[in-house]
Steps between C-alpha positions, in 0.01 A plus 500: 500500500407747763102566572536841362633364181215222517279842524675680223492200263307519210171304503468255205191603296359402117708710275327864335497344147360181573196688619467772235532145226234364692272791479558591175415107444180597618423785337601752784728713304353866685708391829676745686869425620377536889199286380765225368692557849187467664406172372905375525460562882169324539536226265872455726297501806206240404801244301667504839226452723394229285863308510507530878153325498599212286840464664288430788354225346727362415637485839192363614506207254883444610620567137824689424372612176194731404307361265219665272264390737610662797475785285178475394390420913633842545287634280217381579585587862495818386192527289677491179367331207763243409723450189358231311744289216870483699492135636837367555528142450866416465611849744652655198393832463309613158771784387800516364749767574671722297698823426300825390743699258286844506514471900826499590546160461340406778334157559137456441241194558302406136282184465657251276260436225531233297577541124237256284592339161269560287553214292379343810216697495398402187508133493379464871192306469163634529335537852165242525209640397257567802151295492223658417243609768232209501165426666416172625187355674466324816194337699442730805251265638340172349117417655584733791829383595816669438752276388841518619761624246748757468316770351209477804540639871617272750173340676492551855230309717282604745696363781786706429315799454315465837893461611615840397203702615519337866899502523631744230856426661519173367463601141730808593746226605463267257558735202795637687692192549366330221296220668280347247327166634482359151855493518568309857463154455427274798715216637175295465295627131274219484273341669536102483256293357236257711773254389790646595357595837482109533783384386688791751316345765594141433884574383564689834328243712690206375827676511470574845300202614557164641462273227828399325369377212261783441769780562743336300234518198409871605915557451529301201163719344716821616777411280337386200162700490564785176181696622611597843535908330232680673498239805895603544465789687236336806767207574791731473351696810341150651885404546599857602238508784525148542839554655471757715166372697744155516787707588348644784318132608842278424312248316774371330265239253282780312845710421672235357139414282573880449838491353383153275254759347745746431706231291223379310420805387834579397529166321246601313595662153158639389520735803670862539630532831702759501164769565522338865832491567384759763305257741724173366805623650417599827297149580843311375730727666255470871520177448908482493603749714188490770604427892275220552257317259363208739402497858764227562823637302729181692267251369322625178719491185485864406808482302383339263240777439802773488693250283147499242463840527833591391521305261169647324667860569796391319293385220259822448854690556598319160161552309457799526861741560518552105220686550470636808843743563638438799276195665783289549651786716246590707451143631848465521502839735233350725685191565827674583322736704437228734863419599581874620256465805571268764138550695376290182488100647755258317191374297456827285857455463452141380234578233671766367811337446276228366349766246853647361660144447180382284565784290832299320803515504560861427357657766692232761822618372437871530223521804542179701871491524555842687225413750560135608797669708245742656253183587780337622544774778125507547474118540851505759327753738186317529659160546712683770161650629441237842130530423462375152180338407448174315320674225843720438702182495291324291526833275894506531492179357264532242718846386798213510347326232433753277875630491603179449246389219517812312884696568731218430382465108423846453924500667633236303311693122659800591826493636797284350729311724714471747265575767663634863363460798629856587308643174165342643537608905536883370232456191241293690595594861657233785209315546345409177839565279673149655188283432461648131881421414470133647156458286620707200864305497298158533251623179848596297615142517152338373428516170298814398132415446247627268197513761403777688415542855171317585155779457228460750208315343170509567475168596711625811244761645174291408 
């Protein structure tokens, strides 16, 4: 079509008799036929105006279909009271359509009304009664004070009313984002008793201190003790801050009294841990995954303060993923996390390979295999590195041990015979994949035992 046929088109407009029905519907009966044009013309105009309005809305909104809302936007855009009653639910519209014999028969848009049985009517049960307006007494105030019920005004004390007047912003912002005190609870609610003060004082001293016998008491009290409730939350941070002032000073001793702490209280069943989860973790997880815990890494035996500590993170991984979504995978992410950088030192690597094999067998089939051939890499590059320290060989060997306590039972559970030695060097990589098909083909030919690799005890870090 041509512009000058676009031009000569006729413009769609409301018809002349659906007007002159409406105003006769409203009692307008003395309209002229130019009146009736009149008001076609206009009411044309506005209708169209309007649908160009919503269909901008719903543009805006990135819909493909107007809804009565964009409709009623447009409206009010344009200062137009709007149509109250047509909300669309299921996107059906409310008519029906249907073919007008006296017009033609032409097609016109009728609401569907519903026919009602009256039957239906009639045996429908009776609406409830409404209660009866009723007057009921309340103390206001008893000997001057007002109590605190329902029916009263909310008190509000001097303090806070000295508050508003000096900083009326802070009630402005407080009733806009709905910041009410009584409602914010405190990680610490109570204050502790002259004898729990004490008995904090003594528990922390012993567990930290230099008397076996009396730390091994404080421990012992720790696990056992059911009313450690309010006293919870002030060890819980003594531990957290614990380790990162001994972090920092590499005093190897207090962060392993640390960690003893953290397993006493998780021993102990009258206690509900899971609140601190928050400060737990990241003392356990510093403790694994840290670059250096003593001041003399060759000599001191750190290890078996990364072996402790993952074994407690294994064990609060347990407890509590049921009901905590996801734990299990976030610790799991943080350990693998450490085998994608090579700037980390091979001890990181060490405690968190540690960390993923204490977490059974399921997680060394489908997280430790695909990574030993990584470490391998890692581990051939620094042996090949002329300047390699005696801490990193030490460390190489140490990693040695672990694949070879943990990967050959976790190999010989999970995959069925005949093992080839071809199967392991592309699996498990050239270096590690020959070692773990001489020590899984030896474990094949013993007979299959019931025990489980040997856990770190606490005899071993004491």
């Amino acid at each position: 079509m041509t512009t000058t046929e676009q031009a000569k088109a006729p413009i769609l407009h409301f018809p002349y008799q659906s007007i002159q029905f409406i105003a006769d519907s409203n009692q307008c009966q003395h309209l002229t036929d130019d009146s009736i044009k009149y008001l076609t013309l206009e009411v044309t105009g506005i209708v169209r105006f309007l649908l160009q309005d919503a269909l901008k809305f719903t543009r805006k909104c990135r819909r493909t279909k107007m809804i009565t809302d964009d409709f009623e936007s447009a409206m009010k855009m344009r200062y137009l009271e709007p149509i109250v009653g047509f909300r669309l639910s299921n996107g059906n519209l409310p008519f029906k359509t249907t073919t007008a014999a006296g017009l033609g028969h032409r097609e016109v848009q009728c609401i569907d009304d519903h026919e009602l049985q009256l039957d239906q009517v009639i045996t429908a049960p009776m609406p409830k009664i409404p209660l009866d307006v009723s007057i009921r007494t309340h103390w206001l105030a008893i000997e001057g004070k007002q109590p605190t019920i329902n029916e009263n005004p909310e008190i509000i004390s001097k303090a806070d009313l000295t508050t508003d007047s000096l900083d009326p912003m802070k009630s402005l912002t407080k009733k806009r984002y709905n910041l009410d005190a009584s409602k914010i609870k405190t990680s610490n609610p109570h204050e502790l008793s002259l004898e729990q003060q004490i008995y904090y004082k003594e528990i922390t001293e012993a567990c930290v201190g230099s008397e076996e016998q009396k730390r091994q008491e404080a421990i012992g009290s720790l696990s056992t003790e059911t009313g450690l409730h309010q006293i919870l939350p002030r060890i819980v941070l003594f531990i957290s801050e614990g380790v990162k002032v001994n972090l920092m000073q590499y005093n190897l001793a207090i962060l392993i009294y640390l960690m003893r702490m953290t397993s006493a209280l998780l021993e102990n069943k009258s206690l509900y841990c899971e609140k601190y989860l928050h400060q737990l973790f990241p003392a356990i997880m510093s403790c694994i995954l840290a670059k250096q815990l003593c001041v003399r890494p060759d000599a001191d035996n750190h290890w078996a303060l990364r072996d402790y500590a993952s074994s407690r993170c294994a064990q609060m991984v347990k407890m509590f993923s049921a009901s905590i979504h996801g734990l299990r995978n976030r610790i799991v992410r943080i350990f693998l996390r450490t085998f994608h950088s090579e700037r980390l030192p091979l001890v990181t690597h060490y405690g968190a390979l540690v960390g993923l094999c204490e977490m059974g067998q399921e997680t060394i089939e489908e997280l430790v295999f695909p990574i030993i051939r990584t470490l391998g890499d890692r581990i051939v590059k620094s042996v090949e590195n002329p300047s390699l320290s005696q801490m990193d060989k030490t460390t190489i060997d140490r990693i040695n041990g672990v694949i070879s306590k943990y990967i050959p039972p976790a190999y010989r559970t999970s995959r069925s015979t005949p093992d080839d030695i071809e199967h392991f060097k592309q699996e498990f990589g050239n270096f590690y994949g020959p070692r773990l098909y001489t020590q899984v083909t030896q474990q094949r030919q013993q007979p299959r035992s019931t025990t489980q690799p040997t856990q770190v005890s606490e005899s071993t870090i004491y």
